[in-house]
C-alpha positions as CSV (number, residue, x, y, z in Angstrom):
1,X,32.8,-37.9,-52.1
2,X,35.9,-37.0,-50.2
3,X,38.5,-39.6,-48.8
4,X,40.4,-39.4,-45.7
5,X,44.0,-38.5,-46.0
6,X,45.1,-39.0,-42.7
7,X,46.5,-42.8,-42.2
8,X,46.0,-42.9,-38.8
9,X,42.1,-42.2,-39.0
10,X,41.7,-44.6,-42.2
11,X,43.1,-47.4,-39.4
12,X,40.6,-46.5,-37.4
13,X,37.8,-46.5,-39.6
14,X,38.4,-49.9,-40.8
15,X,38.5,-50.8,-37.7
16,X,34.7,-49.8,-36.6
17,X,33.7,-50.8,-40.5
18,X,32.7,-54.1,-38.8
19,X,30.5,-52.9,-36.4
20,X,27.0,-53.3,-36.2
21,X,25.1,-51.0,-39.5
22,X,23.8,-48.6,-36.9
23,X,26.7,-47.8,-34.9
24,X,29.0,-47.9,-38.2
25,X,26.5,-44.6,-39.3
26,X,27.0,-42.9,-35.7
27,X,30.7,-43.6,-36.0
28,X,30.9,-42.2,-39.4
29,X,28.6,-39.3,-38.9
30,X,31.1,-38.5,-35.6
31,X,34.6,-38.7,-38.0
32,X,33.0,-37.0,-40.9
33,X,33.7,-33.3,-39.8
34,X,37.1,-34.2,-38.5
35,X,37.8,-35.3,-42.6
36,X,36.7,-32.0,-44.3
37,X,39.4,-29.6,-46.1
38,X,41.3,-27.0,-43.9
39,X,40.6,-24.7,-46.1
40,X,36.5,-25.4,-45.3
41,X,36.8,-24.9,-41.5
42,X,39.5,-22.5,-41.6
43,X,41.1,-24.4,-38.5
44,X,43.3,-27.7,-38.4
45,X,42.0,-30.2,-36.3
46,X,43.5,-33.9,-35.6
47,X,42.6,-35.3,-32.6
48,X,45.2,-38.3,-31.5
49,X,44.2,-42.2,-31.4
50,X,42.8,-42.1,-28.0
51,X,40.9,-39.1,-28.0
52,X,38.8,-40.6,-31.1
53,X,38.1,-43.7,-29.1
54,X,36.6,-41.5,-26.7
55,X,34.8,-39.4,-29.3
56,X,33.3,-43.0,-31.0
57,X,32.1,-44.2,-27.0
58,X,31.2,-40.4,-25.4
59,X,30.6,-37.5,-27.6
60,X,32.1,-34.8,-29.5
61,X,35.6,-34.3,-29.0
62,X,37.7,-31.3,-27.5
63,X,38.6,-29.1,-30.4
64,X,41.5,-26.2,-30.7
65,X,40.7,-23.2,-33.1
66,X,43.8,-22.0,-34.5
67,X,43.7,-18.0,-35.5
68,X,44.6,-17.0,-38.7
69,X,44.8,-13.6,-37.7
70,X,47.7,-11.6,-37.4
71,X,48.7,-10.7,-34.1
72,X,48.3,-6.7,-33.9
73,X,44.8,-6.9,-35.5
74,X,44.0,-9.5,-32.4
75,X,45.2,-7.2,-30.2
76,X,43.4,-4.3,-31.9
77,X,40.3,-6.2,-31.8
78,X,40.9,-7.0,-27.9
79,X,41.4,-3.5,-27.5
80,X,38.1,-2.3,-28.8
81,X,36.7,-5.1,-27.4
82,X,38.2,-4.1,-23.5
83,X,37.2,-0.3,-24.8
84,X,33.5,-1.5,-25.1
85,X,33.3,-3.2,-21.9
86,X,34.7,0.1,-20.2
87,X,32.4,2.3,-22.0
88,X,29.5,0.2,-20.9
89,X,30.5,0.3,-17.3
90,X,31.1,4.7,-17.6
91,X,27.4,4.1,-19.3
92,X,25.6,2.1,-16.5
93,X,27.9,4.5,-13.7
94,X,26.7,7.7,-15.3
95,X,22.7,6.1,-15.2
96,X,23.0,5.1,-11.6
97,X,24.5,8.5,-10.8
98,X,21.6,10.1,-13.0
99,X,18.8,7.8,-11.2
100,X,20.4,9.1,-7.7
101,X,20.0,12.5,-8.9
102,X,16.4,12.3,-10.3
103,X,15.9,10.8,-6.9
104,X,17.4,13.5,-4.9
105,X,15.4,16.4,-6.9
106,X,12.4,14.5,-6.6
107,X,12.5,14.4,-2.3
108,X,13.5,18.4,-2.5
109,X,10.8,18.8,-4.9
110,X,8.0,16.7,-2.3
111,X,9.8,18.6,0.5
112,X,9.4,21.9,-0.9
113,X,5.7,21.2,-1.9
114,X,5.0,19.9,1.7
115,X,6.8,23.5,3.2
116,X,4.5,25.5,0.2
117,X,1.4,23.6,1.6
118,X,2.0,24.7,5.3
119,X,2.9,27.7,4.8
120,X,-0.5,28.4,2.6
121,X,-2.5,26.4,5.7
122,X,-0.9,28.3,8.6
123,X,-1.0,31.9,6.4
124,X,-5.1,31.0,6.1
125,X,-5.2,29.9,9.9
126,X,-3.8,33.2,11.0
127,X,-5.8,35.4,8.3
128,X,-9.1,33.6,9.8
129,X,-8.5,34.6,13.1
130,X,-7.2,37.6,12.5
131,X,-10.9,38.1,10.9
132,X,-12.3,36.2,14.0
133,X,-10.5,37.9,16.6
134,X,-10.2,41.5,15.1
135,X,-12.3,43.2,18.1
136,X,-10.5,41.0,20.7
137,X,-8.1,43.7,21.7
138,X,-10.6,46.7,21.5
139,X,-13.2,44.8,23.2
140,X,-10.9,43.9,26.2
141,X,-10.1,47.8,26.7
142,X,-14.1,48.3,26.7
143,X,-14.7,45.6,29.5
144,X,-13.7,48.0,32.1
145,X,-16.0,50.0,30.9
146,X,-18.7,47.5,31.4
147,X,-17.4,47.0,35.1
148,X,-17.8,50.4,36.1
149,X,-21.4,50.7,34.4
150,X,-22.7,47.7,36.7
151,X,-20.8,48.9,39.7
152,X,-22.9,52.2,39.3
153,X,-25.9,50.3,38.7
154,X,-25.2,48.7,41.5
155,X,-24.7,51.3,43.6
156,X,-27.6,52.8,44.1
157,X,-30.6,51.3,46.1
158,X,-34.1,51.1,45.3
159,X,-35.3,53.1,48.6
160,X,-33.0,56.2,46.8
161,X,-34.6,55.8,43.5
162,X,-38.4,56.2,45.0
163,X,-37.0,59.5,46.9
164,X,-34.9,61.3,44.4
165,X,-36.1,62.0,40.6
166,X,-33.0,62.9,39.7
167,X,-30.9,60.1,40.9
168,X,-33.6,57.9,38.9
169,X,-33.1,59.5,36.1
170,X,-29.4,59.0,36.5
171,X,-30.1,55.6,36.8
172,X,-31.9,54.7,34.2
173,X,-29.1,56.4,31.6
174,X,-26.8,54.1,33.3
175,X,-28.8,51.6,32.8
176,X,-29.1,52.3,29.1
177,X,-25.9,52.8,28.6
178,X,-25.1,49.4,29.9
179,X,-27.9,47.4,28.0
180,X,-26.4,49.3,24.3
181,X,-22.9,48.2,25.3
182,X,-23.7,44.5,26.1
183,X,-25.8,44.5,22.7
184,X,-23.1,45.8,20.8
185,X,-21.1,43.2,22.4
186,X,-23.6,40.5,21.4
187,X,-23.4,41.1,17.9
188,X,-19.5,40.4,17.7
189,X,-20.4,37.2,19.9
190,X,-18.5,38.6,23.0
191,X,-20.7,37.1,25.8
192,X,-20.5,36.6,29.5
193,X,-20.4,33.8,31.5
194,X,-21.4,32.4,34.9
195,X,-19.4,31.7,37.6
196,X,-20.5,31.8,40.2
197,X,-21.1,28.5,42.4
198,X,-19.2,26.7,39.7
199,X,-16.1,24.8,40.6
200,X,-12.7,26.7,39.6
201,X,-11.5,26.2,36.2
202,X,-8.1,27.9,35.7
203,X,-8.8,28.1,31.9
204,X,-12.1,30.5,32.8
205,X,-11.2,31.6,36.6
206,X,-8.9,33.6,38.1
207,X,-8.4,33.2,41.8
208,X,-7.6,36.4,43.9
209,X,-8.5,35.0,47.3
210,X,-10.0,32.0,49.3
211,X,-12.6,32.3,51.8
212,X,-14.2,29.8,54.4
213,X,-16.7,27.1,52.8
214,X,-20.8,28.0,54.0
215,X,-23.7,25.7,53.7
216,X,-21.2,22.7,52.7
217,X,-19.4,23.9,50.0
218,X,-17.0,22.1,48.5
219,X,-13.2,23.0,48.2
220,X,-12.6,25.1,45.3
221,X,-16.1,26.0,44.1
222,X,-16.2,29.8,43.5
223,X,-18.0,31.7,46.0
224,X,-17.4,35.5,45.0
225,X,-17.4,37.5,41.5
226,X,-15.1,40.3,41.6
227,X,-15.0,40.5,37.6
228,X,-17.2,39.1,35.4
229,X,-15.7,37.0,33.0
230,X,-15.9,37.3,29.1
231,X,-15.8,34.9,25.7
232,X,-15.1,36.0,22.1
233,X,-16.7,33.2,20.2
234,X,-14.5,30.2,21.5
235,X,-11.9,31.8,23.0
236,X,-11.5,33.2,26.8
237,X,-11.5,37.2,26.1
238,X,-10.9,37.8,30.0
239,X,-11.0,35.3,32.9
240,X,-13.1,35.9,35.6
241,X,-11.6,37.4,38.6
242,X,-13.0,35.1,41.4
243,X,-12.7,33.8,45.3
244,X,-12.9,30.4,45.9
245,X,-13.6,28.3,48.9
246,X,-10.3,26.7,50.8
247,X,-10.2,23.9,52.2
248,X,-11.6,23.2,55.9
């Protein structure tokens, strides 16, 4: 049991004493901290007379702690304390600055993926029609060729073959010659293609001269073949060398 050695407080103690039992314990339970030792709570506390009516009709009072600390080891410990708090903010800096820099290597990494992928894409694109389109230069040189087969062909009329052996003869070498050569372009899929009575296309035609529409042809439909025109697979080998109808 411990008794209260502050007069002031014993005043006011007997003074709530004839309270109600109930609010005699609250009151009681309230004061009791403010009568323990200083040397239990290692602080002195003594609130004045009108602070502990407050305390008995609101709550806890408004305490003041007291260090017992001397002054440089308070400033030491605010020192480490300030030293912390720095070294926390360098640590959470230096992780934003790392994150930012994971960031950046991961968007050159993507990036230099991307450029990798192209490049292997575009490098198989050409390499396929490089394979494709070996022939396409040779094969264009050998199209004059063809030309000048048909024109001989061409040249000659039936009424000369019956009378001449030899010019048949002739003739049919020519002929020869000019069925081997479109075979051998069949089988690297160079082919010919029609054009005429078709309307122009400048991706297939090319126009060398107009000439006056017969039998109501339309403007632009091709009415003369000087050249034959050629495909390699999907692709325009040589455009047909053409004359087109003009307008009326």
């Amino acid at each position: 049991r411990r008794t209260c050695r502050y007069p002031w407080l014993k005043g006011q103690l007997l003074r709530v004493s004839h309270t109600p039992a109930k609010g005699a314990m609250q009151a009681f339970a309230r004061i009791a901290p403010l009568c323990l030792r200083r040397s239990a709570l290692q602080r002195t506390v003594r609130p004045a007379a009108p602070e502990l009516f407050r305390l008995l009709a609101f709550g806890q009072p408004q305490y003041r702690y007291f260090s017992e600390k001397p002054e440089a080891e308070e400033t030491k410990e605010k020192a480490e304390v300030e030293e912390e708090v720095e070294e926390e903010t360098a640590a959470e800096k230096a992780a934003k600055e790392a994150a930012a820099k994971i960031k950046e290597l991961q968007d050159k990494l993507m990036y230099s993926y991307a450029e990798a992928e192209n490049l292997r894409q575009r490098t198989r694109r050409e390499v396929d029609n490089a394979n494709k389109y070996a022939v396409s230069k040779f094969a264009k040189e050998l199209l004059d060729v063809a030309d000048n087969l048909e024109r001989a062909a061409s040249a000659v009329t039936p009424q000369q073959l019956e009378s001449n052996a030899e010019l048949r003869a002739l003739h049919e070498g020519v002929d020869m010659t000019q069925s081997i050569l479109q075979k051998t372009f069949g089988h690297y899929e160079i082919t010919k293609f029609d054009s005429l009575g078709q309307p122009f296309d400048p991706n297939l035609h090319e126009a060398m001269f107009e000439v006056p529409g017969q039998d109501g042809q339309e403007a632009g439909t091709v009415a003369h073949v000087m050249n034959e025109g050629y495909m390699i697979k999907d692709r325009v080998l040589r455009p047909a060398r053409v004359g087109t109808v003009k307008k009326a």
